[in-house]
C-alpha positions as CSV (number, residue, x, y, z in Angstrom):
1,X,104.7,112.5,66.0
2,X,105.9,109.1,67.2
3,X,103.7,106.3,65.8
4,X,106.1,103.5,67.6
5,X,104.1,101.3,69.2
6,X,104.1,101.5,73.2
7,X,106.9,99.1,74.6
8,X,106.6,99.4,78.9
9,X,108.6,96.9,81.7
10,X,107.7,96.1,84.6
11,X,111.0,94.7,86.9
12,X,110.0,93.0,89.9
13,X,112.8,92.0,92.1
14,X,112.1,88.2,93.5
15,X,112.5,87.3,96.8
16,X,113.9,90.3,97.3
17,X,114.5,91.0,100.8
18,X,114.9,87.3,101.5
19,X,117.6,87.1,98.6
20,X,119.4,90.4,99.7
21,X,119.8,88.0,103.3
22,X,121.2,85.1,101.3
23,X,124.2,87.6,99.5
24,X,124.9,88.2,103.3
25,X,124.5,84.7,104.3
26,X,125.1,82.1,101.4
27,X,125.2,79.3,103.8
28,X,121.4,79.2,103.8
29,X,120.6,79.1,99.7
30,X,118.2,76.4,99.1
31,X,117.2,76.3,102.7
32,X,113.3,77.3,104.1
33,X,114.5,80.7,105.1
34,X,111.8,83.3,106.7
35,X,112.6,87.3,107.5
36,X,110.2,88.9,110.1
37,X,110.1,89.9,113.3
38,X,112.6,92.1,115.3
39,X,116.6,91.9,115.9
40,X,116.7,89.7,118.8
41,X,116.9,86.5,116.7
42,X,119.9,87.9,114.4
43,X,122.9,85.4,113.8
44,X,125.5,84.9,116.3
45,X,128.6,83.5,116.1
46,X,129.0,79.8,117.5
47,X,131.5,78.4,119.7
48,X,133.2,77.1,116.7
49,X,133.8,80.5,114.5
50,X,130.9,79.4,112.6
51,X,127.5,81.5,112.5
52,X,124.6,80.1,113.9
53,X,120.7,81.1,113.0
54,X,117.8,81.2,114.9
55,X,114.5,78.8,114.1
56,X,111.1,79.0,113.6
57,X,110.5,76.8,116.4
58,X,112.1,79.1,118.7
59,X,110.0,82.5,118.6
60,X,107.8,83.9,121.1
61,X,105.6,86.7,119.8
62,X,103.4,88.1,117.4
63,X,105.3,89.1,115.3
64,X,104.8,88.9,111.0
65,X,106.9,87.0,108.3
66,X,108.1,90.1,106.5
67,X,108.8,87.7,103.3
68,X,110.5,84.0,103.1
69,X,112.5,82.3,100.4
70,X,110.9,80.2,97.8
71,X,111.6,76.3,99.9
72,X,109.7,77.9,103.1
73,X,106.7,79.1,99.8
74,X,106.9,75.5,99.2
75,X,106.0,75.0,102.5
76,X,103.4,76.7,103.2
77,X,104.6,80.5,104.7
78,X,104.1,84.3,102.5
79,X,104.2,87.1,104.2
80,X,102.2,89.0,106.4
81,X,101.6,85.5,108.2
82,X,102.2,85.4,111.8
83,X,105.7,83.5,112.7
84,X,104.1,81.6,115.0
85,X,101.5,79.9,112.6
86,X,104.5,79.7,110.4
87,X,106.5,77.9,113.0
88,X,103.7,75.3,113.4
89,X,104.3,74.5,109.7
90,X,108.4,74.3,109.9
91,X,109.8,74.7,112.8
92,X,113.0,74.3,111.7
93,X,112.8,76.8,109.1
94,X,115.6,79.5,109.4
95,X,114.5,82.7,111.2
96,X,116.0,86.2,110.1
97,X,115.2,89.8,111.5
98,X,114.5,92.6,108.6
99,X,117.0,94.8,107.6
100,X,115.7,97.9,106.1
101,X,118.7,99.3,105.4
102,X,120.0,96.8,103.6
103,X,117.2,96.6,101.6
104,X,117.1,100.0,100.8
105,X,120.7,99.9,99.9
106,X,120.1,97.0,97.6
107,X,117.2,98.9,96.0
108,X,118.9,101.9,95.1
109,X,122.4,99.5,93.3
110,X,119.2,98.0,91.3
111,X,117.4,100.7,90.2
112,X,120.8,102.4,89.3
113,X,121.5,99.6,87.1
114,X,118.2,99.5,85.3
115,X,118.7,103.3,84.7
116,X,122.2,103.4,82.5
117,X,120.1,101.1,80.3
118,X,116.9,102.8,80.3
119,X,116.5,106.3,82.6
120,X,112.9,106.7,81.8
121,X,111.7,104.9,84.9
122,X,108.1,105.1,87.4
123,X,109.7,103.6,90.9
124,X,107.0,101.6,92.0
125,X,108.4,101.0,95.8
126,X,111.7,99.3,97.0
127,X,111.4,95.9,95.4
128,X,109.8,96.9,91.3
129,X,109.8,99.9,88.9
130,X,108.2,100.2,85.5
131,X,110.4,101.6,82.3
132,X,109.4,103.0,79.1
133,X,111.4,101.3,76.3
134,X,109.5,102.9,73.4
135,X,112.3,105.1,72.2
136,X,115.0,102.3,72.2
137,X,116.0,100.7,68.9
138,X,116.8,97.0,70.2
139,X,113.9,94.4,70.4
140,X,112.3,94.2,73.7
141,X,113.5,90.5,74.9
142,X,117.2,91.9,74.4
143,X,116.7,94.9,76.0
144,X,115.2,93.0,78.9
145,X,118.0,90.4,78.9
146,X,120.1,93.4,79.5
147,X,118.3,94.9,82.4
148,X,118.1,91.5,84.3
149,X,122.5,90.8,83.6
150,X,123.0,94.5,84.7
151,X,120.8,93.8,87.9
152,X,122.5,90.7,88.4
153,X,125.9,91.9,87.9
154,X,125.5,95.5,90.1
155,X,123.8,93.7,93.2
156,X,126.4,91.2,93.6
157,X,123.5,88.4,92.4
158,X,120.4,89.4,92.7
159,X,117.7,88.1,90.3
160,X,114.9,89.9,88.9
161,X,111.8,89.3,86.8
162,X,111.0,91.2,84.0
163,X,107.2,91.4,81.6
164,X,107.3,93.4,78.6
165,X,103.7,94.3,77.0
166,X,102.1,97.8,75.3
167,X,101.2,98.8,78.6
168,X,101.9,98.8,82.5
169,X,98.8,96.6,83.1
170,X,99.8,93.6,81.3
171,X,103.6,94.2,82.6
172,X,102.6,93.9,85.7
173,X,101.2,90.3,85.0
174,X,103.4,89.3,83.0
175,X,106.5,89.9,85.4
176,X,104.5,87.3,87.3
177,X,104.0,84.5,84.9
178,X,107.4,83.0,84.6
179,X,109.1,83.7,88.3
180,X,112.0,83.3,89.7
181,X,114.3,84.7,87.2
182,X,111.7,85.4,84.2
183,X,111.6,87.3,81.2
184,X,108.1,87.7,79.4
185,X,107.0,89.3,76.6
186,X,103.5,89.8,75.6
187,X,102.3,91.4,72.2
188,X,98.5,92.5,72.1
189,X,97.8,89.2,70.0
190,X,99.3,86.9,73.2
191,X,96.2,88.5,75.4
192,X,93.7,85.2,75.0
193,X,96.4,82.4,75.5
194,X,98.4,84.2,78.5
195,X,96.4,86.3,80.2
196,X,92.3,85.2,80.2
197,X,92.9,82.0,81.3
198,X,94.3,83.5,84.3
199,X,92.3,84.6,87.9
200,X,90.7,88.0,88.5
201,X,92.9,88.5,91.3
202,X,96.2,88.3,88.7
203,X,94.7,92.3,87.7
204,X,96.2,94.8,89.6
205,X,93.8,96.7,90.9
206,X,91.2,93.5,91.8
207,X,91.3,93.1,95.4
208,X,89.9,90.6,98.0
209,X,86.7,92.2,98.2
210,X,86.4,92.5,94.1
211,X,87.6,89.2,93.9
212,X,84.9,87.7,96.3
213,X,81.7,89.6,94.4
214,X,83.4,88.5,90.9
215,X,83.4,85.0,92.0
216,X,79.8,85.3,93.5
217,X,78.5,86.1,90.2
218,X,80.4,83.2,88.2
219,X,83.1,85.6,87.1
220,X,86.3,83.6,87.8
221,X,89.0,84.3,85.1
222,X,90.1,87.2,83.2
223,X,88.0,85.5,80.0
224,X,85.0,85.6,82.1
225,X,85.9,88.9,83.3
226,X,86.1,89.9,78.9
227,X,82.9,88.3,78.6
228,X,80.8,89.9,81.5
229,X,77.8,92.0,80.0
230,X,78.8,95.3,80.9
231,X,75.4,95.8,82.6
232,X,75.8,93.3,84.8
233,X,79.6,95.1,86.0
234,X,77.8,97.9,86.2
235,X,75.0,97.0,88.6
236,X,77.5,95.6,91.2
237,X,80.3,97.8,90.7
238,X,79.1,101.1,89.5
239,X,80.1,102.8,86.3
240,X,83.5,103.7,87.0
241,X,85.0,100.4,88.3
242,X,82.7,98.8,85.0
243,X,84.4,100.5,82.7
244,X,88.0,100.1,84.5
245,X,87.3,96.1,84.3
246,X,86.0,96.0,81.3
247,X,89.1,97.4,79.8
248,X,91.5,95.8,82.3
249,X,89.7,92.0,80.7
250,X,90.8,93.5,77.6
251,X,94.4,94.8,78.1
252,X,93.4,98.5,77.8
253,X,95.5,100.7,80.0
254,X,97.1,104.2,78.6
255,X,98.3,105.3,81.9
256,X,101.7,106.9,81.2
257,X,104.9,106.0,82.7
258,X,105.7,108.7,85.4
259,X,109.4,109.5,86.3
260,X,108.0,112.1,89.2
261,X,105.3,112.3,91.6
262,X,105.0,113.9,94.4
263,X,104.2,112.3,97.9
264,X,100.5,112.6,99.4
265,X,102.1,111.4,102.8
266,X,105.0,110.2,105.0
267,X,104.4,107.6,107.6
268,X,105.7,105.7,110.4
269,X,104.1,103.5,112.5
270,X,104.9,99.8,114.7
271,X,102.8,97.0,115.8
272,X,104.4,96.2,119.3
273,X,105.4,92.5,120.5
274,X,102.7,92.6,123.4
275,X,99.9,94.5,123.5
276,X,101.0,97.8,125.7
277,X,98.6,99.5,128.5
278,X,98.0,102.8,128.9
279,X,98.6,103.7,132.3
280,X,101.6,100.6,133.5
281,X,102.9,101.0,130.3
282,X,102.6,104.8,129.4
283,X,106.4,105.2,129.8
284,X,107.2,102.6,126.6
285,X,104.2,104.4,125.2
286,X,105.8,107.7,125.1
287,X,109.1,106.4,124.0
288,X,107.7,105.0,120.9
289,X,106.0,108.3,120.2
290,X,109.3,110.1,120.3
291,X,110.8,107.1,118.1
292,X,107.8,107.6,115.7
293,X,108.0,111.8,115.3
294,X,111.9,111.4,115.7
295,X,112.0,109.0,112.4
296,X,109.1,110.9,110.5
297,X,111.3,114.1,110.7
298,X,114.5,112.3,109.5
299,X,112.3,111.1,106.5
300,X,110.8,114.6,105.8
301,X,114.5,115.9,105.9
302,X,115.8,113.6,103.4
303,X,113.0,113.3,101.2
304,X,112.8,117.4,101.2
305,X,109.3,117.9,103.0
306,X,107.4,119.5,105.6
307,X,104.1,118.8,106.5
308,X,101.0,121.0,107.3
309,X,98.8,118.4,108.8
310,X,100.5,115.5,111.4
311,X,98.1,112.8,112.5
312,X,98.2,109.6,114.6
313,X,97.2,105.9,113.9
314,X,96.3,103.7,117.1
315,X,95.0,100.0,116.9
316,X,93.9,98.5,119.7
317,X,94.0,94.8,120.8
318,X,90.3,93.9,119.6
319,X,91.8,95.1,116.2
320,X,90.1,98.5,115.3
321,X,92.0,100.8,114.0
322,X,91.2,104.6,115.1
323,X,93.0,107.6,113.4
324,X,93.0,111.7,114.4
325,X,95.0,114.7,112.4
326,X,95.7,118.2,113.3
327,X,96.0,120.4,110.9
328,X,98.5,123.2,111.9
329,X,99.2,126.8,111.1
330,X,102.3,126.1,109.4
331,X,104.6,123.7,108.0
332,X,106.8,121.6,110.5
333,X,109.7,119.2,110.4
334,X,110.7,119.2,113.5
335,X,110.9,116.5,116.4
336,X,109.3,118.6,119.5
337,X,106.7,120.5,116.7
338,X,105.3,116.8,115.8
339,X,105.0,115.6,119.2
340,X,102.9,118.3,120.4
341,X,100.9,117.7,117.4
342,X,100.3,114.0,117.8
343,X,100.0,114.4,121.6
344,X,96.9,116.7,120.8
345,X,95.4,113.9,118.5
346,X,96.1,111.3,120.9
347,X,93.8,113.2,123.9
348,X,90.8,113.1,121.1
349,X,91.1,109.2,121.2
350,X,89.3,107.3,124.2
351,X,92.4,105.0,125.2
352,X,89.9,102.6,126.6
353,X,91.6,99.3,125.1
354,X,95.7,98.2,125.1
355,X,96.9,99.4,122.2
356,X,98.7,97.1,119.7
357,X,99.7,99.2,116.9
358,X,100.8,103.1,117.3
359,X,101.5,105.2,114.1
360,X,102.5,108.8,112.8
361,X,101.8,110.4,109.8
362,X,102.7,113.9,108.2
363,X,100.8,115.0,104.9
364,X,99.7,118.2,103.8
365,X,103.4,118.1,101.9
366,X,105.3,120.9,101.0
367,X,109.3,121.7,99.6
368,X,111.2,122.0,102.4
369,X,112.2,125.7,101.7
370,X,108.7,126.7,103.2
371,X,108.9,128.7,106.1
372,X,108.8,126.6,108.8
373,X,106.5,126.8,111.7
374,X,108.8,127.3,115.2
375,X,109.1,124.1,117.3
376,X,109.8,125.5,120.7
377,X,112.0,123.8,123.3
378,X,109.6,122.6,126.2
379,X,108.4,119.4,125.3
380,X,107.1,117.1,127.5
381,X,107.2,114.1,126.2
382,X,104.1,112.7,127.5
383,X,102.2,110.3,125.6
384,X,99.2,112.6,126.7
């Protein structure tokens, strides 16, 4: 048996799709730099040669920053905030459309690197992954000097953070504590000096809503979190969720590292730049649909799926958010198959509102050598 002592990273790329913009476009390092929004404000080139950028002051629409460098932080803008409330803050901040498939691209050169260091790795989505370093002979500060030079070196410059601790729990914080560009290391006896002094919120795993009852019963940091009576957690949060935070406060966490999971659910879905109505603008309405079910199916194809159950996500311009599924007698993949499918959820919805966000989703997963169910040829592609 192996009595070494658990040794788990947690790499968190920073900035990442904002820095992955700044390989492509050094011009703008150390500039307020904010990526959201769709294509129509990518660079052009300028009467001079030269490239020229689009600015916050500039946008019209609704749209979200995706993620912004660390001068347009300073100033005020995170993601998920609308671009226009952003633009009121620095209007002459650069704007950038999202690349996805840059991104991706970038994610896969990053992960590749971590790998021919250590292979034992949980991919946590496009941007972090955790790795088990248990078995590896060199300390963990070297080993995670030499995951953050590979990064560097195999995505052209791109800088990670990296937290070293017994467990993915405290990794996950302490990835966080020393950004841009950190390396942390926490042994079980750094817990009270690093960690309790720290928010609730710093747990992964405390949300808004935990956050807000914590705070409303005087619980503030992780040391008041470690001190709570248990009775007390218990009361508010049930048993379950007591015990999870009493050992979160205390660094307990024995989840295992795990190289392969399989997916619950594929998605696609788009919140529109004006809120779209369902009879004047039924045409753009269907388009999207076939969009939607045309990129689900390319996912499902490369990711090796098909899916038993296809649903639908609408949300409508007073903001609630309706979903339907339809669970069918086989497993699908294909394009025309899914749209009938979502076309039957969509006539179970009342399409009383304009509808602001539209979405498709295939779960119900399984390999893609299942038999397939047929997908016909006579589509219609109405949106209902």
């Amino acid at each position: 048996m192996n009595s070494r002592a658990r040794r788990i990273a947690h790499v968190d790329m920073d900035a990442f799709y904002a820095s992955v913009e700044l390989l492509r476009y050094p011009e703008l390092r150390g500039l307020p730099v904010v990526i959201g929004g769709r294509g129509s404000h990518a660079p052009r080139v300028g009467a001079d040669g030269g490239r020229e950028f689009s600015r916050l002051r500039d946008y019209v629409g609704r749209g979200v920053a995706t993620t912004s460098t660390y001068e347009a932080r300073a100033l005020g803008i995170f993601s998920a905030m609308g671009i226009m409330k952003a633009a009121a803050l620095a209007p002459d901040a650069i704007l950038l459309p999202a690349d996805f498939n840059q991104y991706r691209h970038y994610s896969r050169l990053f992960k590749a690197a971590v790998a021919r260091i250590a292979p034992c790795i949980e991919d946590r989505g496009i941007d972090e992954i955790y790795v088990d370093l248990t078995a590896h002979e060199e300390s963990a500060d070297i080993l995670a000097r030499r995951i953050k030079d590979a990064v560097r070196e195999d995505t052209g410059g791109l800088i990670c953070s990296v937290g070293v601790s017994p467990n993915k729990l405290l990794s996950k914080i302490a990835s966080e504590l020393d950004k841009p560009d950190g390396l942390t290391v926490l042994a079980p006896e750094d817990l009270q000096r690093r960690i309790w002094p720290l928010p609730v919120g710093k747990v992964n795993g405390i949300g808004p809503k935990a956050n807000a009852k914590l705070a409303g019963l005087g619980i503030v940091t992780i040391a008041d979190l470690a001190a709570a009576p248990p009775d007390l957690l218990q009361e508010h949060f049930g048993l379950g969720y007591a015990r999870w935070l009493v050992d979160a406060a205390h660094g307990v966490d024995d989840r295992p590292v795990v190289t392969h999971s399989e997916p619950k659910s594929i998605s696609r879905e788009t919140t529109f730049e004006r809120d779209l109505h369902v009879v004047r603008d039924r045409a753009e309405l269907s388009s999207w649909l076939e969009r939607l079910c045309t990129e689900l199916s390319g996912d499902l194809a490369r990711k090796g799926y098909v899916g038993r159950t296809i649903g639908v996500k609408l949300r409508f311009d007073d903001f609630r958010t309706v979903t339907r599924d339809a669970t069918l007698d086989g497993p699908i993949a294909d394009v025309a198959a899914m749209l009938r499918a979502a076309r039957s959820c969509l006539k179970r919805i009342n399409l009383d509102r304009r509808i602001r966000l539209l979405g498709v989703r295939a779960s119900g997963l399984d390999p893609a050598d299942q038999r397939v169910a047929g997908s016909g040829s006579g589509v219609q592609l109405d949106l209902y």
